[in-house]
C-alpha positions as CSV (number, residue, x, y, z in Angstrom):
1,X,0.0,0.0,0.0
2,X,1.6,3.8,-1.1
3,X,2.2,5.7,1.8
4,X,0.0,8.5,2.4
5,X,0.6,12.0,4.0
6,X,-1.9,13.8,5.4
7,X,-0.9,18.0,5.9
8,X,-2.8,20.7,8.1
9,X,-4.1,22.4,5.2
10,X,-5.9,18.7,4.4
11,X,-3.7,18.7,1.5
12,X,-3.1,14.7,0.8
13,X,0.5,13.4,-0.8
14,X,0.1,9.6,-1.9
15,X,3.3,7.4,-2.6
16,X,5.6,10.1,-1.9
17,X,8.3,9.5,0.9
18,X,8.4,11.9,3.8
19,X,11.6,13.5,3.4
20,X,11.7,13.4,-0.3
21,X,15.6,13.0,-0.3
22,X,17.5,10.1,0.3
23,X,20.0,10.9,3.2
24,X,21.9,7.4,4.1
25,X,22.9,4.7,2.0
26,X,19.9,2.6,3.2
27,X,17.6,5.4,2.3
28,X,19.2,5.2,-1.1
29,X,19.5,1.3,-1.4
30,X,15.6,0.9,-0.7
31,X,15.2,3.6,-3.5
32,X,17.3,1.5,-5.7
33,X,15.5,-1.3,-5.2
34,X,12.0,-0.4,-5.7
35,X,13.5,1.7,-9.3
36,X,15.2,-1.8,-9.7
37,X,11.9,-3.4,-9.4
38,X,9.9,-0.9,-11.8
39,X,13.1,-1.2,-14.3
40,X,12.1,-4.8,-14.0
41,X,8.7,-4.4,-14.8
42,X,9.2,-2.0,-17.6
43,X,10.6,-4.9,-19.7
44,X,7.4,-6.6,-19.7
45,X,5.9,-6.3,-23.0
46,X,2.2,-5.0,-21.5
47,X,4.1,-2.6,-19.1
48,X,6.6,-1.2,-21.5
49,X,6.5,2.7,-20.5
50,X,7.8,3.6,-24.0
51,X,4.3,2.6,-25.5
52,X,2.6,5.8,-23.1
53,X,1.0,8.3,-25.3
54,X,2.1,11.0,-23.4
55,X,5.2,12.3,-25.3
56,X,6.2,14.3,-22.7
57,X,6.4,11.7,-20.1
58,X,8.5,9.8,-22.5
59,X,11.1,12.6,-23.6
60,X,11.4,13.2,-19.2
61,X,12.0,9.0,-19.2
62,X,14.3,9.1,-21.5
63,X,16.2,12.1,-20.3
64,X,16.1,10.8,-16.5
65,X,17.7,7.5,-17.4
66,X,20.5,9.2,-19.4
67,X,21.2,11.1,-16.4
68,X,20.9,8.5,-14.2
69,X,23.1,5.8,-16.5
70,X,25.6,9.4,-16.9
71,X,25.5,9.9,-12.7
72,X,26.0,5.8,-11.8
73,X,29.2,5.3,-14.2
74,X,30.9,8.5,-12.3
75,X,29.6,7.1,-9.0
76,X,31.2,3.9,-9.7
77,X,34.4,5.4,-11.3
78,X,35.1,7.5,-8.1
79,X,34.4,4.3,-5.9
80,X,37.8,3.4,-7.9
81,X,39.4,0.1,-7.4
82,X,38.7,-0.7,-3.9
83,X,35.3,-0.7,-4.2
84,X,35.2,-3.4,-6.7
85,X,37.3,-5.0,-5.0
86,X,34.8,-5.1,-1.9
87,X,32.2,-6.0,-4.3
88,X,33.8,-8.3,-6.1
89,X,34.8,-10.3,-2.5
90,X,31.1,-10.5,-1.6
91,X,30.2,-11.6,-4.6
92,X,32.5,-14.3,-4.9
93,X,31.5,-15.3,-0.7
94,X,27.6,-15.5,-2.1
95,X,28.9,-17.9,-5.0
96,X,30.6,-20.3,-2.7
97,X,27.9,-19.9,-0.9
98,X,25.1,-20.5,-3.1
99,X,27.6,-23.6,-4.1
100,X,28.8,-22.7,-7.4
């Protein structure tokens, strides 16, 4: 169920978080997980957002995930070695794990 904000004025927000900015690495991890999840469902043939009729909608899509595709290859860049490194350790423990 969306969350649902309620303001003095009776003014109602639905499925908008609180704070509107994601703060912590957790704030931003959950954020990432539910665009993860709508990325997900966007490949479905009966959910593909580029089939909207709204063109703006689709030009602000497009433009957002250029950004965002721009912003997570610098983000990942200035992580630099080390942090590949750290992810590449986990995610050679959850192979061994997993058995593989």
């Amino acid at each position: 169920m969306p969350e649902i904000e309620i303001f003095e004025d009776k003014s109602i927000l639905v499925g908008k978080r609180r704070k509107g900015r994601d703060d912590t690495i957790e704030d931003a991890m959950k954020t990432m997980e539910r665009f993860a999840d709508w990325l997900g469902d966007a490949r479905d043939a009966a959910r593909n957002p580029w089939l909207e009729t709204d063109a703006m909608n689709t030009a602000m899509l497009y433009g957002m995930l250029e950004h965002l595709r721009d912003e997570i290859d610098r983000l990942i860049a200035f992580g630099g070695d080390e942090a590949r490194a750290t992810y590449e350790l986990f995610k050679g423990m959850r192979k061994k794990a997993d058995g593989e």
